[in-house]
Biopython code that builds the backbone (N, CA, C, O; Angstrom):
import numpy as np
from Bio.PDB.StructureBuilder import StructureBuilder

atoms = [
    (1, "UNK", "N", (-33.976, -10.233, -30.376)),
    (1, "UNK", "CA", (-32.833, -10.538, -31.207)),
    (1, "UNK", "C", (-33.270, -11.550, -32.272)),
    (1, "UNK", "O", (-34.013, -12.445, -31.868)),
    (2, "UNK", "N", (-32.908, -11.553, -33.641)),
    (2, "UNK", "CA", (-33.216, -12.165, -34.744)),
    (2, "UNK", "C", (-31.724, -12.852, -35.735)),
    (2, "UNK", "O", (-30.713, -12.160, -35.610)),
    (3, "UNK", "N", (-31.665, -13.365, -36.109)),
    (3, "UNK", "CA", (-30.502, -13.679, -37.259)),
    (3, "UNK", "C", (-30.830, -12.838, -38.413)),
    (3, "UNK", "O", (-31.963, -12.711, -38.878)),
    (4, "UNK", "N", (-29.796, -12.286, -38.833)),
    (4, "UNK", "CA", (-29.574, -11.326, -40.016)),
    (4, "UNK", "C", (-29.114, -11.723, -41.115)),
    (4, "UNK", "O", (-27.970, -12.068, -40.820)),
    (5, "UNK", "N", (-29.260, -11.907, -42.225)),
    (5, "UNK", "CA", (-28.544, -12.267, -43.398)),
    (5, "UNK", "C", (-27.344, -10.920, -43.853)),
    (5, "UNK", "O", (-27.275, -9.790, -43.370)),
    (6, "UNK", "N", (-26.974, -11.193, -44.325)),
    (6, "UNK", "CA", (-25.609, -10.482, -44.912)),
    (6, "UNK", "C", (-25.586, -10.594, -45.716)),
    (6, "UNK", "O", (-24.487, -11.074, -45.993)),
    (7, "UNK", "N", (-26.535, -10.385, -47.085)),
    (7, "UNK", "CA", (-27.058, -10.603, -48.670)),
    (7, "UNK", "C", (-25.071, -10.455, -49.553)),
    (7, "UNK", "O", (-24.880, -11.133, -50.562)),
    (8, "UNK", "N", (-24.275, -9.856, -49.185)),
    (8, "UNK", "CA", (-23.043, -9.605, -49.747)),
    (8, "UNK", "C", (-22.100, -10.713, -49.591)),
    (8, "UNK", "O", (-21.177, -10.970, -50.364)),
    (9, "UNK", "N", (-22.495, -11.520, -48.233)),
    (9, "UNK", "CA", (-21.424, -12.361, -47.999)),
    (9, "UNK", "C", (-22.236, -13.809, -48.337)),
    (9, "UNK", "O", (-21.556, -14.821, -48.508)),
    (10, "UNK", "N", (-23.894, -13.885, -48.439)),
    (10, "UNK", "CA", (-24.391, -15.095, -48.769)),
    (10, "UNK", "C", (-24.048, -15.783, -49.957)),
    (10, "UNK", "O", (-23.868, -15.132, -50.986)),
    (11, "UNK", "N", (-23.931, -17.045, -49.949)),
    (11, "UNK", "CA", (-23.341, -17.963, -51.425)),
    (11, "UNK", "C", (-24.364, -18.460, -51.581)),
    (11, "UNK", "O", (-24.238, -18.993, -52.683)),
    (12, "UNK", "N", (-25.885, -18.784, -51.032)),
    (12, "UNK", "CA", (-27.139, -19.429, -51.365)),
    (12, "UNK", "C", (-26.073, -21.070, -51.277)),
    (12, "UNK", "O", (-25.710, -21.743, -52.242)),
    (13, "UNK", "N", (-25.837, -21.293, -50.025)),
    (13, "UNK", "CA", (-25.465, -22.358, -50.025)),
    (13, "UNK", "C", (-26.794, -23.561, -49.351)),
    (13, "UNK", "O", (-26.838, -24.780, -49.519)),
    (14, "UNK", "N", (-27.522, -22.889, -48.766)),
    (14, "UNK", "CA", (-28.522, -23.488, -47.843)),
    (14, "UNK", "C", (-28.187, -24.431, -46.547)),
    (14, "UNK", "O", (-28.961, -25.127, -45.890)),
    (15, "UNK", "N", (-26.931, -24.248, -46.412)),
    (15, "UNK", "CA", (-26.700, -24.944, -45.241)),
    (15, "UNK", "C", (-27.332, -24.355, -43.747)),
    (15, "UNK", "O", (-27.520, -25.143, -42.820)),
    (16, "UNK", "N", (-27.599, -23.079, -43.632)),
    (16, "UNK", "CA", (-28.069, -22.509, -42.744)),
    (16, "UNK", "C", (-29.831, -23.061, -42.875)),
    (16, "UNK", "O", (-30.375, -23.728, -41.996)),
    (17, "UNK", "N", (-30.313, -22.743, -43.778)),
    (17, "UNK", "CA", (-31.485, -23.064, -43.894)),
    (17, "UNK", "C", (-31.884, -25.293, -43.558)),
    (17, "UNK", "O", (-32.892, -25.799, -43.066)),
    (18, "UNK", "N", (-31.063, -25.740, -43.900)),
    (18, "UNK", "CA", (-30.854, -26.950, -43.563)),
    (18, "UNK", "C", (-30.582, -27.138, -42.005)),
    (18, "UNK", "O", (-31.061, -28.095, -41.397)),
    (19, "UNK", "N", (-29.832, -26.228, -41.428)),
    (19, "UNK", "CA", (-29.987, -25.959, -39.701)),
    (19, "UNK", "C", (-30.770, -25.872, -38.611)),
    (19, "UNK", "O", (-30.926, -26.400, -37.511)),
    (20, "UNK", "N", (-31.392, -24.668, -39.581)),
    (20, "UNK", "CA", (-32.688, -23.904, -38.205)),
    (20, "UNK", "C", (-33.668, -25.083, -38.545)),
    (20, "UNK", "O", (-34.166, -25.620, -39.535)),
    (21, "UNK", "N", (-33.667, -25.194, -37.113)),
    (21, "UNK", "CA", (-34.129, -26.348, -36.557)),
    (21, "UNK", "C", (-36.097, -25.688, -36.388)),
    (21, "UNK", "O", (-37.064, -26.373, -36.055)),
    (22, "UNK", "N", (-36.080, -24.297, -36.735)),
    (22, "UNK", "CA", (-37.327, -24.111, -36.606)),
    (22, "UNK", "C", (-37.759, -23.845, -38.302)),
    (22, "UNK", "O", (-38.946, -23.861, -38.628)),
    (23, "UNK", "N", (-37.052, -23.690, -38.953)),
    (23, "UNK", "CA", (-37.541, -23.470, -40.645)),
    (23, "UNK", "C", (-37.722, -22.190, -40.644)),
    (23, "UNK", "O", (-38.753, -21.795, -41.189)),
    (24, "UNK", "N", (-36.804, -21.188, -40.052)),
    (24, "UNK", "CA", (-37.324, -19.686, -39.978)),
    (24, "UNK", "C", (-36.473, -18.913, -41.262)),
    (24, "UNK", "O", (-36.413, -17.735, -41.616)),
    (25, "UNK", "N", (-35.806, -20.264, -41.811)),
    (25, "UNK", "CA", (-34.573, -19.775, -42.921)),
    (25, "UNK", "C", (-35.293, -20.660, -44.136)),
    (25, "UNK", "O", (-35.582, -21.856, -44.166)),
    (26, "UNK", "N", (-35.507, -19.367, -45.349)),
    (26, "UNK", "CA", (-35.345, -20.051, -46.396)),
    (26, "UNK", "C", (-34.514, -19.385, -48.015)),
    (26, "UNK", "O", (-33.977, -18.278, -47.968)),
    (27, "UNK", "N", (-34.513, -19.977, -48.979)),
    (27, "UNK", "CA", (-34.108, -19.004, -50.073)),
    (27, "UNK", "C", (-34.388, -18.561, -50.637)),
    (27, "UNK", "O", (-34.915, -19.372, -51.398)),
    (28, "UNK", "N", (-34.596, -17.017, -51.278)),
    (28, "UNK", "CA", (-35.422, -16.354, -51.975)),
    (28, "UNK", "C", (-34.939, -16.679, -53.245)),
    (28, "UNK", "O", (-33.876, -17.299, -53.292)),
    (29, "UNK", "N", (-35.624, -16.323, -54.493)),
    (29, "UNK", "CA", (-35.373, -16.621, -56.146)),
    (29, "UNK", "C", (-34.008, -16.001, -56.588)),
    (29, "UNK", "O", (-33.757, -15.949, -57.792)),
    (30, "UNK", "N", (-33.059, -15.497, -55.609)),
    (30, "UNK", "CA", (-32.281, -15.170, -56.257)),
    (30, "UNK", "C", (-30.848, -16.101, -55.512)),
    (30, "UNK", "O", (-29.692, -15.924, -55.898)),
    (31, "UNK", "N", (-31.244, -17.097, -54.386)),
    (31, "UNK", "CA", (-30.608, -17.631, -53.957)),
    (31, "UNK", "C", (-29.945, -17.192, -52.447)),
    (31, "UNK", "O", (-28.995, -17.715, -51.864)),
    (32, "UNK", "N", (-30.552, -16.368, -52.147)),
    (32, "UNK", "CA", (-29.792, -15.475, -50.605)),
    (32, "UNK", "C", (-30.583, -15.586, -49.772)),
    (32, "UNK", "O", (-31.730, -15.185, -49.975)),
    (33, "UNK", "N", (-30.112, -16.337, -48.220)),
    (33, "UNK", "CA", (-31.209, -16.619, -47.365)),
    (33, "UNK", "C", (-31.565, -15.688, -46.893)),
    (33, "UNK", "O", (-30.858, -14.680, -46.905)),
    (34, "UNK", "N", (-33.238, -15.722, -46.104)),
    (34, "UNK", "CA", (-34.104, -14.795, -45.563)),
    (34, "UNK", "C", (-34.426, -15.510, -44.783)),
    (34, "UNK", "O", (-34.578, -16.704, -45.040)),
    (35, "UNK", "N", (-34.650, -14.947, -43.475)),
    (35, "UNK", "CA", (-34.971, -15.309, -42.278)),
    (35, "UNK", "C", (-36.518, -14.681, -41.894)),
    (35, "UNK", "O", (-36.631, -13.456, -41.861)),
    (36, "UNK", "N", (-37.533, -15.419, -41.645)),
    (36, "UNK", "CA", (-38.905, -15.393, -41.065)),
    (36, "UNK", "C", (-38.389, -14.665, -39.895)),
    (36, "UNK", "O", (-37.597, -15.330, -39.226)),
    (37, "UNK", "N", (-38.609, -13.567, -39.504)),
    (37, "UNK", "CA", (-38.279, -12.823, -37.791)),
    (37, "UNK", "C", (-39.602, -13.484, -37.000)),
    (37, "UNK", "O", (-39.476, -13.833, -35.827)),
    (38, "UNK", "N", (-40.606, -13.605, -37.556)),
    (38, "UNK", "CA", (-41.386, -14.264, -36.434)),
    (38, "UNK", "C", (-41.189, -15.568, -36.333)),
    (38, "UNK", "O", (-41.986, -16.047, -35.527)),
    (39, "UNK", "N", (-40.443, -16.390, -36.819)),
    (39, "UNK", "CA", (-40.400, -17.813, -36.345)),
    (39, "UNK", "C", (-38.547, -18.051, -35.597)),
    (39, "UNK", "O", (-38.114, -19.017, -34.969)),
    (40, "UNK", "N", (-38.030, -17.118, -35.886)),
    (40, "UNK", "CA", (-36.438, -16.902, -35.662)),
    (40, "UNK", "C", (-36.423, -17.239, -33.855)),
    (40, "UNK", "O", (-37.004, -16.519, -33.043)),
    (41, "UNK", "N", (-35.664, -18.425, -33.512)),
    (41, "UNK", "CA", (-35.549, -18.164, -31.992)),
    (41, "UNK", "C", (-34.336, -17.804, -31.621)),
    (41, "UNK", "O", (-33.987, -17.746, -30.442)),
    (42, "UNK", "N", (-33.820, -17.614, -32.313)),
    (42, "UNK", "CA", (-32.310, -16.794, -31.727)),
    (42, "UNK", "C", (-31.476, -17.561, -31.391)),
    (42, "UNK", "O", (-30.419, -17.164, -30.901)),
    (43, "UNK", "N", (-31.802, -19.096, -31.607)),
    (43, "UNK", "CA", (-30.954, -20.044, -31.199)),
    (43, "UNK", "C", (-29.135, -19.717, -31.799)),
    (43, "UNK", "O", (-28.224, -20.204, -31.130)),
    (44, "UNK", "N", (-28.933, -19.206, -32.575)),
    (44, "UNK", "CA", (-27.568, -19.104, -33.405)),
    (44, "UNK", "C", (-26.883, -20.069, -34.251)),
    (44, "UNK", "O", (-25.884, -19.613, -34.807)),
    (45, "UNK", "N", (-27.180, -21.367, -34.507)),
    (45, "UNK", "CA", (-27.399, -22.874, -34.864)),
    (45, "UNK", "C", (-26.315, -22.173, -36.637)),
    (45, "UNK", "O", (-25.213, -22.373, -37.147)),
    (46, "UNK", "N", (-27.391, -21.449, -36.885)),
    (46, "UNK", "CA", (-27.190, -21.072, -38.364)),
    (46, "UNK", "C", (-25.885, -19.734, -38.558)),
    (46, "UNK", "O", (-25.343, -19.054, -39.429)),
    (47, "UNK", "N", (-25.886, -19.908, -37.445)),
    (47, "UNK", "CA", (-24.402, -18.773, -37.953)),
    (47, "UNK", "C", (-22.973, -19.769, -37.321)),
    (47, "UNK", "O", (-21.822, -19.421, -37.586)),
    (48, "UNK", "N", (-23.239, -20.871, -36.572)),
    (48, "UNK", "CA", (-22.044, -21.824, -36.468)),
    (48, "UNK", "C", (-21.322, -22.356, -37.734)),
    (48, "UNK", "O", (-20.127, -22.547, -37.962)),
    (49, "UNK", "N", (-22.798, -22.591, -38.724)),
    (49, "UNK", "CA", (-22.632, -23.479, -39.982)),
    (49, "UNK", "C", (-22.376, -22.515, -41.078)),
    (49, "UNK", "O", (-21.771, -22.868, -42.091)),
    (50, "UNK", "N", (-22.723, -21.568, -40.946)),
    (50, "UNK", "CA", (-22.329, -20.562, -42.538)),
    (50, "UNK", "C", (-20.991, -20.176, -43.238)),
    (50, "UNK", "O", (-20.533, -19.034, -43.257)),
    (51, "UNK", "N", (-20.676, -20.786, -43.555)),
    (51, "UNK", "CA", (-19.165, -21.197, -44.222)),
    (51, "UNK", "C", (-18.840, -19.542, -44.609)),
    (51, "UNK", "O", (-17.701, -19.143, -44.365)),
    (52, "UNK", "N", (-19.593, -18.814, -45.065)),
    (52, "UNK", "CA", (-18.971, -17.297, -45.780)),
    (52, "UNK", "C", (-19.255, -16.289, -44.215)),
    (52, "UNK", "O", (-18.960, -15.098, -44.119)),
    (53, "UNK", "N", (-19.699, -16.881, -43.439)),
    (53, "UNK", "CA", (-19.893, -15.792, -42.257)),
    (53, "UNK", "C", (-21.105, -14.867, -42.469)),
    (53, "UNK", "O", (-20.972, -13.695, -42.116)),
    (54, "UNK", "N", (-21.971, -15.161, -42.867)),
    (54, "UNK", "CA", (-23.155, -14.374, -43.884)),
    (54, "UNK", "C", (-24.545, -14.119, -42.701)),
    (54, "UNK", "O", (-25.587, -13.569, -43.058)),
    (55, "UNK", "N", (-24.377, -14.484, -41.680)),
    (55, "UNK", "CA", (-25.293, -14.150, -40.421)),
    (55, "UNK", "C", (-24.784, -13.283, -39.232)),
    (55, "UNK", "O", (-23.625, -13.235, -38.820)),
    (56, "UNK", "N", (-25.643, -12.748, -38.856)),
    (56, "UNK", "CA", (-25.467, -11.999, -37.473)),
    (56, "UNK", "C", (-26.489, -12.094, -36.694)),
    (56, "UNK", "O", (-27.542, -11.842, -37.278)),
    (57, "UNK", "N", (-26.638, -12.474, -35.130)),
    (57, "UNK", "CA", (-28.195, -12.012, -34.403)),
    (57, "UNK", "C", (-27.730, -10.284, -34.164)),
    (57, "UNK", "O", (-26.727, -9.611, -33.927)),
    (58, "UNK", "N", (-28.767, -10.171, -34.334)),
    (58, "UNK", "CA", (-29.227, -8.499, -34.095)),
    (58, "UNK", "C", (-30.202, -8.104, -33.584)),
    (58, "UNK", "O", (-30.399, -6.893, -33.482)),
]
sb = StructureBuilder()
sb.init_structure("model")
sb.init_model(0)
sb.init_chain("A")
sb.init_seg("    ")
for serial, (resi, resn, name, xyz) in enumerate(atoms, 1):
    if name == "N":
        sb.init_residue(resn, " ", resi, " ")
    sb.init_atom(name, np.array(xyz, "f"), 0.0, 1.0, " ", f" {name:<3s}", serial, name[0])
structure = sb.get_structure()
């Protein structure tokens, strides 16, 4: 299981990426987070904090 971005519902707010406590979240050049799947622990940390609902584990 991994965290998913939801590129439609992301605001490039970075609060998620400010979360993961492992740095498996960052922002690409257009502002929409991407999640590293190999560093992702599934903790869920980053979908408590995402104000637009813009994560899923999957």
């Amino acid at each position: 299981m991994v965290a998913v971005i939801i590129a439609e519902n992301c605001v490039g707010c970075a609060t998620c990426v400010d979360e993961c406590p492992v740095e498996a979240i960052s922002l690409d050049g257009g502002n929409i987070a991407v999640v590293d799947e190999n560093e992702c622990t599934d903790c869920g940390g980053c979908i408590d904090v995402c104000p637009t609902e813009a994560i899923e584990i999957e």
